[in-house]
VEXSE-992690 format. One record per atom (N, C-alpha, C): residue in three letters; atom name; x, z, y. Coordinates in steps of 0.02 Angstrom, whole numbers, always signed. Layout:
N
+------+------+--------+--------+--------+
! resn ! name !     px !     pz !     py !
+------+------+--------+--------+--------+
!  ala !   CA !      X !      Z !      Y !
...
+------+------+--------+--------+--------+
END
This chain:
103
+------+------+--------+--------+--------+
! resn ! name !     px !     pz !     py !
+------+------+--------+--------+--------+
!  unk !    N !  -1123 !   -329 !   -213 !
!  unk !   CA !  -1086 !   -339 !   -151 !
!  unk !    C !  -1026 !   -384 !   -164 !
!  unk !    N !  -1022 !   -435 !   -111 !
!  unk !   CA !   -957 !   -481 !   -108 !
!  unk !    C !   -895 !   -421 !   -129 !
!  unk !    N !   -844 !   -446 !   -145 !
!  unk !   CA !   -775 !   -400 !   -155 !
!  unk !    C !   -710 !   -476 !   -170 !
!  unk !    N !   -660 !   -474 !   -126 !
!  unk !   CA !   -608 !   -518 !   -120 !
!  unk !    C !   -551 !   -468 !   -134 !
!  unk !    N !   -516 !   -496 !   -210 !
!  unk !   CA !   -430 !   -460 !   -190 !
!  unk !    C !   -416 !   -467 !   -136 !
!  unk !    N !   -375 !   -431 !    -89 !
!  unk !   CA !   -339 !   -454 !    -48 !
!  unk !    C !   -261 !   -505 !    -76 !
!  unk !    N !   -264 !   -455 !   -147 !
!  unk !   CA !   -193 !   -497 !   -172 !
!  unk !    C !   -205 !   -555 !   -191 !
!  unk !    N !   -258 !   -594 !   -202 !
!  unk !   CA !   -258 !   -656 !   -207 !
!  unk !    C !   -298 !   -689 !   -158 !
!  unk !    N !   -296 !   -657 !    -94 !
!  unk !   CA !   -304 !   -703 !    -34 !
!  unk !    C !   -246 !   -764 !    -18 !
!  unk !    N !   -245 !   -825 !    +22 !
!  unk !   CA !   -194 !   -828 !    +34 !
!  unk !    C !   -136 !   -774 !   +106 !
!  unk !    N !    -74 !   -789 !    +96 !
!  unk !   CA !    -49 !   -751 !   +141 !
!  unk !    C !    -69 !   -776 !   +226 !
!  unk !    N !    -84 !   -714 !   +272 !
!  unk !   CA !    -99 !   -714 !   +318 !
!  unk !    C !    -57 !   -781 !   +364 !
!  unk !    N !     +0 !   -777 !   +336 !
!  unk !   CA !    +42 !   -823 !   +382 !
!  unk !    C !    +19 !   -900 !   +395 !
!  unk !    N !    -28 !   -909 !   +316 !
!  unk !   CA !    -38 !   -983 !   +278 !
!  unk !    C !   -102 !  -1006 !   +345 !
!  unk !    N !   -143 !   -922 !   +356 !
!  unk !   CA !   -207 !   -941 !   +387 !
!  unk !    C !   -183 !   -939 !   +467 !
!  unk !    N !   -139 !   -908 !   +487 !
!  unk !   CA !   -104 !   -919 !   +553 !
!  unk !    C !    -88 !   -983 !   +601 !
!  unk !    N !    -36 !  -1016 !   +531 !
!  unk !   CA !    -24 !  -1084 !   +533 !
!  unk !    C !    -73 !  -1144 !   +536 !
!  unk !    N !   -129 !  -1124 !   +507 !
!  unk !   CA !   -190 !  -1193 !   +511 !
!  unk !    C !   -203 !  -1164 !   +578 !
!  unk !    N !   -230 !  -1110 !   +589 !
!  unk !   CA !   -249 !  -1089 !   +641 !
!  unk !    C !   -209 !  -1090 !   +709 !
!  unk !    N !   -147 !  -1095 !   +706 !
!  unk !   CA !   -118 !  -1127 !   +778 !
!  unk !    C !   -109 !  -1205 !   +773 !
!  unk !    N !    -98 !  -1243 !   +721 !
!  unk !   CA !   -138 !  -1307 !   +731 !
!  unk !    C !   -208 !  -1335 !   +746 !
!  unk !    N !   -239 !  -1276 !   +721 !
!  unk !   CA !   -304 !  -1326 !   +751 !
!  unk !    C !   -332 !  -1297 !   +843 !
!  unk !    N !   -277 !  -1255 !   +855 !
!  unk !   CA !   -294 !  -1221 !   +926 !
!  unk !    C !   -271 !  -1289 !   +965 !
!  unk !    N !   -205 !  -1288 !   +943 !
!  unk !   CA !   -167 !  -1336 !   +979 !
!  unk !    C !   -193 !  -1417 !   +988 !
!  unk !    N !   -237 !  -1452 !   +931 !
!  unk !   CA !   -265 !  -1499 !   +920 !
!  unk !    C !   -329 !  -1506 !   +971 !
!  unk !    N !   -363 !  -1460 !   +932 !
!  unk !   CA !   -414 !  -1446 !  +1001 !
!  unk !    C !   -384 !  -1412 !  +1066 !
!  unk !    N !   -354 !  -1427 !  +1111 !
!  unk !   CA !   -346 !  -1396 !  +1166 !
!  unk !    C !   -361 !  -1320 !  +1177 !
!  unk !    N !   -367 !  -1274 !  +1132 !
!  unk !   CA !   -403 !  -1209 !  +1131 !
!  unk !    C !   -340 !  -1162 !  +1167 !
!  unk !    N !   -382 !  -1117 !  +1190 !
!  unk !   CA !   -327 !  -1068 !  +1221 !
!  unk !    C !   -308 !  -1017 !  +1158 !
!  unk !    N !   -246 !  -1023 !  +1148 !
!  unk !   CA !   -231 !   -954 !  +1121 !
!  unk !    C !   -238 !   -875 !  +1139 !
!  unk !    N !   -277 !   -814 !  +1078 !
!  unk !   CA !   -275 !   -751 !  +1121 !
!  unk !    C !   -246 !   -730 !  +1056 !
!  unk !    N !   -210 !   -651 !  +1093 !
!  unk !   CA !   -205 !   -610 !  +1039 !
!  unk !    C !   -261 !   -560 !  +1011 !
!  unk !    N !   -295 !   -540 !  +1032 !
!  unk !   CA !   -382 !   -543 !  +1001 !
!  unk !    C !   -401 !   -583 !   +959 !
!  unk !    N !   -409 !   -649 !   +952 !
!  unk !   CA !   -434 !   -671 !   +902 !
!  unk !    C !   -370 !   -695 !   +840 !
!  unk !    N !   -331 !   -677 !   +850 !
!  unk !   CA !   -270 !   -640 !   +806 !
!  unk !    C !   -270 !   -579 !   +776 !
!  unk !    N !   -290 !   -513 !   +830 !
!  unk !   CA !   -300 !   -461 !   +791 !
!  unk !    C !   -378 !   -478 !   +758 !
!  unk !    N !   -420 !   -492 !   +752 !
!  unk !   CA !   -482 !   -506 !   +716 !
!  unk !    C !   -463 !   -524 !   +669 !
!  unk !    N !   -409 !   -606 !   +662 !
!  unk !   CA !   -405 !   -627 !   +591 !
!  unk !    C !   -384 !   -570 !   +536 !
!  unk !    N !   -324 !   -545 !   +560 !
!  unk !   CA !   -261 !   -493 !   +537 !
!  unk !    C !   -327 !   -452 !   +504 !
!  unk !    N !   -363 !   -397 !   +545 !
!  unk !   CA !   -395 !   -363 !   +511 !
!  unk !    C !   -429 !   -393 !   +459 !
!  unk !    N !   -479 !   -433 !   +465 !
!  unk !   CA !   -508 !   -468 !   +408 !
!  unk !    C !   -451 !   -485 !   +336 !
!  unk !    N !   -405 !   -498 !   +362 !
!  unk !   CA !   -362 !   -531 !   +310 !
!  unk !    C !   -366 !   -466 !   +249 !
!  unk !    N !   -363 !   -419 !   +306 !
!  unk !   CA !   -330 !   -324 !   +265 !
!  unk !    C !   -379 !   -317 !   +213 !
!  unk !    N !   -461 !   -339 !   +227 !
!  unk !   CA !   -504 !   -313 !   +213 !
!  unk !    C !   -535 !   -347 !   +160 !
!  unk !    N !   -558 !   -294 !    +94 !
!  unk !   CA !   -568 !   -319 !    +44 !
!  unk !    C !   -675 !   -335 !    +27 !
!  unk !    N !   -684 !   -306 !    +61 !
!  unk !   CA !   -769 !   -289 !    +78 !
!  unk !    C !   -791 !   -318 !   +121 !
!  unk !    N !   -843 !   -333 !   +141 !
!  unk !   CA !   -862 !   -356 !   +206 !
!  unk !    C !   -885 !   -298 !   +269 !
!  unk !    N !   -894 !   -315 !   +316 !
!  unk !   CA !   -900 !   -266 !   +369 !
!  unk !    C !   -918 !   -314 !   +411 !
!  unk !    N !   -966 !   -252 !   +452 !
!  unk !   CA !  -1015 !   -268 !   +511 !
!  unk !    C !   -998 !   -274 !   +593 !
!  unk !    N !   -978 !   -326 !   +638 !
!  unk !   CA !   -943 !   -322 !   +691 !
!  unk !    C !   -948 !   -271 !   +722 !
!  unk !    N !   -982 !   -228 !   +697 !
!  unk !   CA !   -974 !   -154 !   +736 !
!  unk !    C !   -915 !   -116 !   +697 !
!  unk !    N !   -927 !   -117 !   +664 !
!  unk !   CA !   -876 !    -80 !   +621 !
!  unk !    C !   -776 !   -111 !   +615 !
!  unk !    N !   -790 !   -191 !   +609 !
!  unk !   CA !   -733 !   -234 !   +633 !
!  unk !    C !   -703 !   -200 !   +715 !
!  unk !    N !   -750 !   -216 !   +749 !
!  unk !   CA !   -708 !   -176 !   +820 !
!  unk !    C !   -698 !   -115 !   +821 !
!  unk !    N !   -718 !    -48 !   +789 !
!  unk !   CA !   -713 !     +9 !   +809 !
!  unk !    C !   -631 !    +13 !   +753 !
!  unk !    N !   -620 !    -23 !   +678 !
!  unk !   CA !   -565 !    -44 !   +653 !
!  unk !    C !   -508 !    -65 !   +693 !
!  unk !    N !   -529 !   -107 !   +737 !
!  unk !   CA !   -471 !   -171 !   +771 !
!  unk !    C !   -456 !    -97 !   +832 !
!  unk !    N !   -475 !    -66 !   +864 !
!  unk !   CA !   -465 !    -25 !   +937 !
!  unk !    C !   -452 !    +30 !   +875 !
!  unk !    N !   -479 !    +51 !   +833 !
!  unk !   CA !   -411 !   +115 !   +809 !
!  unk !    C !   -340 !   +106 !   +813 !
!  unk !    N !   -329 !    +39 !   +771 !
!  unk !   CA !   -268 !    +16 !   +744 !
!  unk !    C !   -218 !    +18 !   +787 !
!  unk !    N !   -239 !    +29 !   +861 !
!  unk !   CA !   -192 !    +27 !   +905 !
!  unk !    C !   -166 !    -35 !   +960 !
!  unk !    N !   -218 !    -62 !   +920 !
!  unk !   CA !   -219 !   -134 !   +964 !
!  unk !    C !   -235 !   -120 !  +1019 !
!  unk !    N !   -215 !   -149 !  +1085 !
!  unk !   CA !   -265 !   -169 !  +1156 !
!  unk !    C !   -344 !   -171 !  +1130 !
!  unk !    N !   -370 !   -135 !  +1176 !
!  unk !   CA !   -453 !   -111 !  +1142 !
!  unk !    C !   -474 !   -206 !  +1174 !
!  unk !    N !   -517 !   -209 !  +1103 !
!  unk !   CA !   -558 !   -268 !  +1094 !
!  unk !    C !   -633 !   -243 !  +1123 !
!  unk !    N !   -658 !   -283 !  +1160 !
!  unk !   CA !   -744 !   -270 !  +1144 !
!  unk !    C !   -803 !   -284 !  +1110 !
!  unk !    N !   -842 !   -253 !  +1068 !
!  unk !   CA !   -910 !   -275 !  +1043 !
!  unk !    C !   -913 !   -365 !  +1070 !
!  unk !    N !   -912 !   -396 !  +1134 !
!  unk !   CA !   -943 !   -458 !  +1136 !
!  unk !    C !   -899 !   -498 !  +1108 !
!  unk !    N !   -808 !   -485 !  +1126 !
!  unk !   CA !   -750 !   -521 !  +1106 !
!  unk !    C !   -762 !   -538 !  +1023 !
!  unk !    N !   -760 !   -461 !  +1020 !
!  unk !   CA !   -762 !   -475 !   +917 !
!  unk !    C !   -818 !   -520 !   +919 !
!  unk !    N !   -877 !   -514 !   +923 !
!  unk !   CA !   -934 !   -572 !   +913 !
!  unk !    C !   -900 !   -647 !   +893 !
!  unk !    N !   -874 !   -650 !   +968 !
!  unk !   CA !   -840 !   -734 !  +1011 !
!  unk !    C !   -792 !   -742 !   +940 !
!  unk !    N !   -755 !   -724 !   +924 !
!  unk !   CA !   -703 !   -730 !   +874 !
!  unk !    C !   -726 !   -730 !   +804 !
!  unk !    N !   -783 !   -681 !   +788 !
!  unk !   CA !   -825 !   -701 !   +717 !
!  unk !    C !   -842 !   -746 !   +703 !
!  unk !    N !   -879 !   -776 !   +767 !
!  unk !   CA !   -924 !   -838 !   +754 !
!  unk !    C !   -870 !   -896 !   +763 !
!  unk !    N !   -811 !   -891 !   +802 !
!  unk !   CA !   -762 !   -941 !   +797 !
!  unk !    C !   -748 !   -950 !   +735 !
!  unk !    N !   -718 !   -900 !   +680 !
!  unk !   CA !   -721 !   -928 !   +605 !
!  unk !    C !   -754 !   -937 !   +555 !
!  unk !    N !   -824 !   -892 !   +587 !
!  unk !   CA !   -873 !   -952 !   +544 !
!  unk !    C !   -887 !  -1007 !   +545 !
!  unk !    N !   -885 !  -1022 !   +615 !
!  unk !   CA !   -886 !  -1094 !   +616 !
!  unk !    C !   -835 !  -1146 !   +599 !
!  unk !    N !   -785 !  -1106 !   +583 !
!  unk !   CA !   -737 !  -1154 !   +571 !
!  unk !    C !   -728 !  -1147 !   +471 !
!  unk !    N !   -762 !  -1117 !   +448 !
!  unk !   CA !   -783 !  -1103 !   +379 !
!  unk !    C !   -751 !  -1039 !   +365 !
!  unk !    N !   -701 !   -993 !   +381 !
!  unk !   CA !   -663 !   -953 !   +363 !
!  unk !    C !   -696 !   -874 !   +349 !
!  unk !    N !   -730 !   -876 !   +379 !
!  unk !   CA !   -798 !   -831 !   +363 !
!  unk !    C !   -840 !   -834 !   +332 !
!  unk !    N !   -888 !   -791 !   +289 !
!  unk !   CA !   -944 !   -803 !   +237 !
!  unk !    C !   -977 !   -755 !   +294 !
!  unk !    N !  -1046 !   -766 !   +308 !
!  unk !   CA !  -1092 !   -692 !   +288 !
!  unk !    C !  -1122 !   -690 !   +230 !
!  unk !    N !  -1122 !   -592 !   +224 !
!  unk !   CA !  -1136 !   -595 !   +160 !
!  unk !    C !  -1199 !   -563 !   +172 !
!  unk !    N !  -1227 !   -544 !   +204 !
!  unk !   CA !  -1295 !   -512 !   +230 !
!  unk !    C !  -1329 !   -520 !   +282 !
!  unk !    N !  -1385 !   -532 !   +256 !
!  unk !   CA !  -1432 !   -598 !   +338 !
!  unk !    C !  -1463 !   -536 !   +374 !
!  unk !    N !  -1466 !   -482 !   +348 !
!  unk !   CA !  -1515 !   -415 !   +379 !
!  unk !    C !  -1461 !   -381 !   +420 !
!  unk !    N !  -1428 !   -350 !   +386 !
!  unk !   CA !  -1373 !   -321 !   +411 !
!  unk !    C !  -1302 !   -358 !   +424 !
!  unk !    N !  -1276 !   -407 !   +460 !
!  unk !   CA !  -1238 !   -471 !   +443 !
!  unk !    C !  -1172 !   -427 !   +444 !
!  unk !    N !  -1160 !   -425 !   +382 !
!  unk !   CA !  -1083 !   -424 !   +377 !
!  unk !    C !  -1051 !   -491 !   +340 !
!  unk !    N !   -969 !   -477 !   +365 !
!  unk !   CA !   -934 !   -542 !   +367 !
!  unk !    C !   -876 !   -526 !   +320 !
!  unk !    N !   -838 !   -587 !   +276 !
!  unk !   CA !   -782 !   -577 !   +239 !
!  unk !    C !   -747 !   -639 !   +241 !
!  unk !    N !   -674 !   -627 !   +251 !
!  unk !   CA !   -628 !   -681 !   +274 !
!  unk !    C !   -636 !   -713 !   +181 !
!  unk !    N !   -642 !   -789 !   +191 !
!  unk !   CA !   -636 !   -820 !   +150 !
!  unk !    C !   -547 !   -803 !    +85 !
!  unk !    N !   -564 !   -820 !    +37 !
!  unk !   CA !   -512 !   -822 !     +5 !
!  unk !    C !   -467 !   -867 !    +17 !
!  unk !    N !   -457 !   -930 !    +21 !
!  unk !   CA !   -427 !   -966 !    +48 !
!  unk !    C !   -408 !  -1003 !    +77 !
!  unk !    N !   -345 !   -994 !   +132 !
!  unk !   CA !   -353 !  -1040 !   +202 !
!  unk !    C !   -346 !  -1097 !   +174 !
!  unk !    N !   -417 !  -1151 !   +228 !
!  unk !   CA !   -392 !  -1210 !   +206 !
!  unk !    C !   -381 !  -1243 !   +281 !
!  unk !    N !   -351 !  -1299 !   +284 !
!  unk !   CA !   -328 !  -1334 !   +335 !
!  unk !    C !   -414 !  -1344 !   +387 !
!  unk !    N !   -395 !  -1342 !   +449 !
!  unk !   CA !   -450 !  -1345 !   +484 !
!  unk !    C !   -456 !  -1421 !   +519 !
!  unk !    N !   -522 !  -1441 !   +492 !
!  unk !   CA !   -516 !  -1505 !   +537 !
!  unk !    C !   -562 !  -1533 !   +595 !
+------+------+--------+--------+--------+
END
C-alpha cells in the first residue's frame, strides 16, 4: 500500500497558494469545499476512498460536504496531477507529495 509522510509533504499553505493561482488564472470559482477536501487529504497519510474522505470531511465539523461534491473536487485534483489513484478496483486517492505549480 501507497504510504506518504505527512512530514515530508509540502506545507499545506505551499499547495493553497498554486491553488488560488491557478483558480484565479483560469477564471474558476472559489469554494470552501474544495478547500476542506484539499486540507483533509493534506492530513492524510494513506489513501482513502471518497466515501470515506466525506464521511472524514462532515465529522470534522465542517459544513456537511456531499458524496457528489467530494467526487467534483477529487477529480478536480486529479486532473490537475495532485492526486494519485492508488487502486483501480476499489479507487482510493492520495494527495501527492509535492505541490507543484499548476499550469
Amino acid at each position: 500500500m501507497l504510504y506518504v509522510n505527512t512530514q515530508e509533504r509540502s506545507p499545506l499553505i505551499l499547495y493553497k497558494k498554486y491553488l488560488y493561482k491557478y483558480i484565479k488564472k483560469n477564471d474558476l470559482r472559489f469554494s470552501e469545499q474544495r478547500e476542506q477536501v484539499l486540507k483533509t487529504l493534506h492530513g492524510l497519510s494513506n489513501p482513502i476512498t471518497i466515501e470515506a474522505l466525506t464521511e472524514l470531511i462532515n465529522r470534522e465539523g465542517y459544513p456537511i460536504i456531499s458524496y457528489t461534491t467530494t467526487v467534483r473536487h477529487v477529480n478536480f485534483y486529479k486532473d490537475i496531477g495532485w492526486i494519485t489513484v492508488v487502486n483501480k478496483v476499489h479507487k482510493q486517492y492520495i494527495l501527492v507529495k509535492t505541490a507543484n505549480p499548476i499550469t
